[in-house]
Steps between C-alpha positions, in 0.01 A plus 500: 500500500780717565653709211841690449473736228841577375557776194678840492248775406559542172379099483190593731398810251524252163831621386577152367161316439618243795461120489386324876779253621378265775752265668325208659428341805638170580306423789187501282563577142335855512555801405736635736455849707724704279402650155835636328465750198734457250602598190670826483871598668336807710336181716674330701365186746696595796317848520125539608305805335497831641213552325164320629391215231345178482487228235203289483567155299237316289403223756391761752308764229364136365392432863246839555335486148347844507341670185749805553825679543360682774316208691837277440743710691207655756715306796833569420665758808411865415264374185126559518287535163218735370230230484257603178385145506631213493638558120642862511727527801823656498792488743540810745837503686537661847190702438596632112332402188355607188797648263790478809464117454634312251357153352781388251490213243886328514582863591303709194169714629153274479413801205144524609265710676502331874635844638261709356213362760490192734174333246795446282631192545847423406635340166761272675339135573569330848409181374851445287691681708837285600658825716424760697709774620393778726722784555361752796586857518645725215588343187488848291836439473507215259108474353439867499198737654214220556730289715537767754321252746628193391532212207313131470689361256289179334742248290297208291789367323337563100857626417744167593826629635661112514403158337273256695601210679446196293392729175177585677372615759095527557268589799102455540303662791131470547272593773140534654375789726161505688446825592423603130476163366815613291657269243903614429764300295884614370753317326837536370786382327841524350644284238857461350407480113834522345862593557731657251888433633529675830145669473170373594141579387281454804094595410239588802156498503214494773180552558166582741152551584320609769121521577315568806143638647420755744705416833318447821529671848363456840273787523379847345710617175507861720638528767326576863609839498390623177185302557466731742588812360251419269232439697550817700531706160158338388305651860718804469303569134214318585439395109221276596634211269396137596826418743412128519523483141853616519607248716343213271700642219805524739831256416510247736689173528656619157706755376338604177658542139795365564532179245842467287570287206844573373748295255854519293779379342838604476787323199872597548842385388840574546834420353752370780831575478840411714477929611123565503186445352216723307190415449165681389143397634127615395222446717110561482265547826153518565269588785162586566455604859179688685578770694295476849387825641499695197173546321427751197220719577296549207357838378167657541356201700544268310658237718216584832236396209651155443607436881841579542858589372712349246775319673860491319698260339855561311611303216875553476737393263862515432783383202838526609876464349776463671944465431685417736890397490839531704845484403741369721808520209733830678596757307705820588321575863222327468426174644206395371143687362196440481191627310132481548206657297133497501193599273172471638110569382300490759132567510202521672132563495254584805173276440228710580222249484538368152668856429804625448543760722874612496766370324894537598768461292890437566776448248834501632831417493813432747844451448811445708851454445753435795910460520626346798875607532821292552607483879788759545642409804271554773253684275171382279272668307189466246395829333128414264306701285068517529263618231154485504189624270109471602259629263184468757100631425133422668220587281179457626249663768788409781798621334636646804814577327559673145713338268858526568836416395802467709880421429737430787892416450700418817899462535584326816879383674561288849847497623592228777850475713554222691758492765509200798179512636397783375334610205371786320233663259455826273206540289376756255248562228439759270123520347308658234082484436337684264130474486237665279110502518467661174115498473552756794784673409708413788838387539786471765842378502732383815819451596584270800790457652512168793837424685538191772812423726449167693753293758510158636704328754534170629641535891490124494418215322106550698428802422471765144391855571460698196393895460366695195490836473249680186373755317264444213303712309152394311367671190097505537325245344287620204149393701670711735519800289252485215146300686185752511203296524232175653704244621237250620775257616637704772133642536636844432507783271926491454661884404870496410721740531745597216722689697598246729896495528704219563435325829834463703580223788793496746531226699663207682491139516664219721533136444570259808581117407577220757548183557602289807458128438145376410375858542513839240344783481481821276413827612428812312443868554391791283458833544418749176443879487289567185522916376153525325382151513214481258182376604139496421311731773110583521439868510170483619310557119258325355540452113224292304369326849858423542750640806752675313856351586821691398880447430693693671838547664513441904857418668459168715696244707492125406637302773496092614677197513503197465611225690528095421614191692573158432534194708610115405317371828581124510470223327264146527504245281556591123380837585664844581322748678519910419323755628453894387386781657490811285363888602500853258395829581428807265493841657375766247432880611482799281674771721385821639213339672375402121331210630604114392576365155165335350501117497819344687508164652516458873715283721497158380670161644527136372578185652602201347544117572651273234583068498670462204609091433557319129162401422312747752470880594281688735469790542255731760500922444345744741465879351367739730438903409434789735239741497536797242406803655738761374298582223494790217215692489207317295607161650370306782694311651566137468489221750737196597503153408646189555517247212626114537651323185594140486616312252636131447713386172564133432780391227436141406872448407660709695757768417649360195140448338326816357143393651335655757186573673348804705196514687487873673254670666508918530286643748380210689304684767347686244603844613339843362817641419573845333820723362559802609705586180170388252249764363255223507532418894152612589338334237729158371658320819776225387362174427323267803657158536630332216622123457730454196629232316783488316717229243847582425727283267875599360718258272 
């Protein structure tokens, strides 16, 4: 259960598109408790990261099964997610989200429209996902302006970087949920179809689908409070309408329009060669998702004559190409590069009833090159270049947002020193975005400078304490600057402001890592000083039945932890016994008594027990929230919970055989359980209990 993470930061921030090591366990032939990234000279296995980062390998994402990015990660330390149902959720990282956090495909933007709004899912799949790697705190430094918060980086292996064991290599997963009577199955595979000499054509291709209906819940769809609210606002006007029909008509037991069916395919291949690899992929992906909570009120009546509102459902889809290649051949300085590039259309339409109501488009492309230097002496280095183009519109009665274009290139450099048992960092980035909403002739350009100094020691072989120093500056997103209009998803009428300057953070971080024997533990500290931290704010309007919400410039403090321990308890029999216990924290204020920053997760803990054996694993999870009650204004606050998780696997052959079994069960007291972080929190809880079944097979 216990886990080492060991990579330099450039390795943690992507630098070199790292491949997961695992050395294993003799006692029991597992996986054993240290994940090494490899692959690039900046990284080296004898130093931890001074920069907090996890890596998330395929068994466990294979293990949780969820529908999205968001959902997948939701109990990783200092990771909550914005919960639009159970299809559009998107990672939020120590309390930051939207454009400051960055979902990457194998390290190239997901090029769709997920930032714009939390309905909008993202265009990166879960189900083939083979890696994860989360990266909290600034990574402006190496992905640019909407990592300010932090990176998930999702690898699914389309583009081979080596030849499979055998010639091929092949994995099947299949699985049955209960709380939305969901069907979901992925597979994958590479194949060695030819080699030519010393190089060595390897193709990829996989596969998905995914269909489910609404999810249940133990109770009302709203929650007791803004039952309440209701009710009081219903005496307050005294309308006179027939109450007890409202409550027939009220969700209960099941959290309406919120069915999925989604499915895609990816093909890839790469030539293999004794110094590197390249290899080009293009994948296809469809979904069509409801969106619970947000209904389209029809004009002049129309929708009070036929007995409600239109609820909403978004059919997305996306084509995407991608190259990818490194070069490990040295020439002059240079050790080895490597080069990455994406093109993505992306679209999708807002079912209004049978109608399309708005439709938003996204064509865009990424590229990145990157040199990682020869060692001189006790020096490294890896200087990379970023460009990236997003030609974005929303037509329709919705479109939030005019139509806008914007261009961002980035040149980035990270110097390290090593010395004993020391070692050092030094950062910097140089950005510049130009965007353009020509259809209201308005236009802005930034440039951002972001600079990071980090150190790490290791005052014995127990114990790595690493520092990072930052500041990072954030060009506006264009929602940010350009929005003036409905915005049914947030429920509010959203007014941007195009003279919004770049947003500025100073701040510090810490990284703790020990280990004494069978126990380890990681513990890490942030604390950030934004200068005009943008943020959506009510200003107490009303605009077409809406509450007008504004962006504007506030400084804040962001400040937390997080902490995480590991135990190898004992063992009994063929099995070893772990245990975790996990807690994060997320204080966000804006200063001079502005009140607190809308929609941050409170205090949070985990405990885990684990028997792991050949043939058998158990495991037990216990995830308890606190109260929020530091709320912005327009909130209400949110209360506790305390979910239980179990989950059983059973491998028929053992470790050496590919087979193997999970019964789990999420939420087995059926708990009414809410996030803070989610617009939807009054009116979508997460999903009641849910007993899943899933059938794994590699060869």
């Amino acid at each position: 259960m216990k886990k080492k993470l060991l990579l330099s930061g450039a390795a943690a921030l992507g630098i070199c598109a790292p491949q997961v090591a695992f050395a294993q366990d003799e006692d029991h032939g597992h996986a054993d408790d240290e994940i090494i990234v490899t692959g690039t000279p900046i990284a080296h296995p004898e130093h931890e990261s001074i920069i907090a980062a996890d890596v998330l390998t395929a068994e466990e994402l294979a293990s949780r099964g969820e529908s999205s990015i968001g959902e997948l990660l939701r109990r990783e330390p200092g990771v909550s997610s914005t919960f639009f149902g159970p299809a559009a959720s998107r990672p939020i990282i120590r309390g930051l989200g939207g454009d400051r956090v960055s979902v990457l495909d194998a390290g190239i933007g997901s090029i769709d429209a997920s930032s714009v709004s939390d309905d909008h899912a993202v265009a990166v799949e879960p189900a083939m996902a083979e890696r994860i790697e989360i990266v909290r705190g600034a990574a402006t430094l190496y992905y640019g302006s909407s990592a300010a918060g932090g990176v998930v980086n999702v690898f699914d292996g389309r583009i081979p970087d080596n030849e499979p064991e055998g010639g091929i290599d092949a994995a099947l997963r299949t699985s049955l949920s209960s709380v939305n009577d969901g069907v979901e199955a992925a597979g994958g595979f590479d194949a060695l179809l030819g080699k030519f000499g010393d190089t060595s054509f390897v193709f990829h291709g996989e596969g998905y689908y995914r269909d489910a209906d609404d999810y249940d819940i133990p109770g009302f769809a709203e929650s007791e409070r803004l039952r309440a609210l209701e009710e009081a606002e219903e005496e307050e006007h005294e309308e006179g309408e027939d109450h007890e029909h409202e409550e027939e008509e009220e969700a209960f037991g099941t959290v309406p329009n919120t069915a999925i069916t989604a499915k895609g395919g990816a093909v890839g291949g790469s030539l293999i060669f004794p110094d590197g690899f390249i290899g080009v992929s293009a994948k296809v992906s469809r979904s069509l998702y409801g969106v619970p909570g947000h209904h389209h009120h029809e004009e002049d009546g129309a929708a009070e004559e036929e007995g409600g509102e239109e609820t909403v459902n978004i059919d997305l889809e996306q084509e995407r190409y991608d190259l990818r290649g490194e070069f490990n051949k040295p020439f002059l300085f240079i050790d080895s590069t490597k080069i990455r590039f994406g093109y993505a259309d992306y679209t999708h339409q807002e079912l209004e009833g049978d109608e399309i109501g708005t439709t938003f488009n996204n064509k865009g492309y990424e590229g990145r090159v990157e040199f990682l230097e020869k060692e001189f002496g006790n020096f490294r280095g890896a200087t990379g270049f970023q460009y990236k183009h997003r030609n974005f519109e929303a037509i329709g009665d919705e479109a939030f947002t005019p139509p806008n274009i914007t261009d961002q290139f980035g040149v980035f450099t990270v110097r390290e020193y090593e010395t004993g048992n020391w070692h050092a960092q030094v950062a910097g980035r140089y950005e510049h975005t130009s965007t353009e909403a020509e259809s209201v002739s308005l236009s802005r350009d930034f440039d951002a400078f972001s600079v990071s100094a980090g150190v790490g020691v290791e005052p014995n072989e127990q114990l790595f304490l690493g520092v990072n120093l930052l500041r990072t500056e954030r060009a506006p997103a264009p929602e940010e600057l350009f929005s003036n209009g409905p915005h049914l998803a947030t429920n509010a009428y959203e007014i941007g402001d195009p003279t919004l300057g770049k947003e500025t953070a100073r701040g510090v971080e810490t990284t703790l890592h020990g280990e004494y024997g069978r126990l380890s533990f990681t513990v890490n500290g942030f604390y950030t000083d934004y200068k005009d931290f943008v943020a959506l704010i009510p200003n107490g309007e009303e605009e077409d039945d809406l509450p007008v919400f504004e962006f504007s410039a506030h400084d804040a403090v962001f400040k937390g932890f997080e902490a995480q321990a590991d135990a190898d308890l004992f063992s009994a029999g063929d099995f070893n016994v772990a245990a975790r216990a996990q807690l994060d924290y997320v204080r966000a204020k804006f200063k001079e008594d502005g009140g607190d920053v809308p929609r941050i997760p409170p205090l949070r803990t985990l405990f885990g027990l684990e028997a792991t054996s050949p043939h058998i694993d158990l495991r037990g999870e216990l995830e308890i929230a606190a109260e929020q009650d530091r709320i912005a204004d327009y909130e209400l606050p949110t209360d506790g919970y305390t979910m239980v998780n179990l989950a059983a696997t059973w491998r028929p052959g053992g470790e050496d055989h590919g087979l193997s079994v999970q019964l789990r069960a999420d939420n087995v007291t059926n708990e009414e359980a809410r996030l803070a972080t989610s617009f939807l929190k009054d009116v979508a809880p997460l999903p009641g209990r849910n007993i899943r079944l899933t059938l794994r097979g590699e060869f």
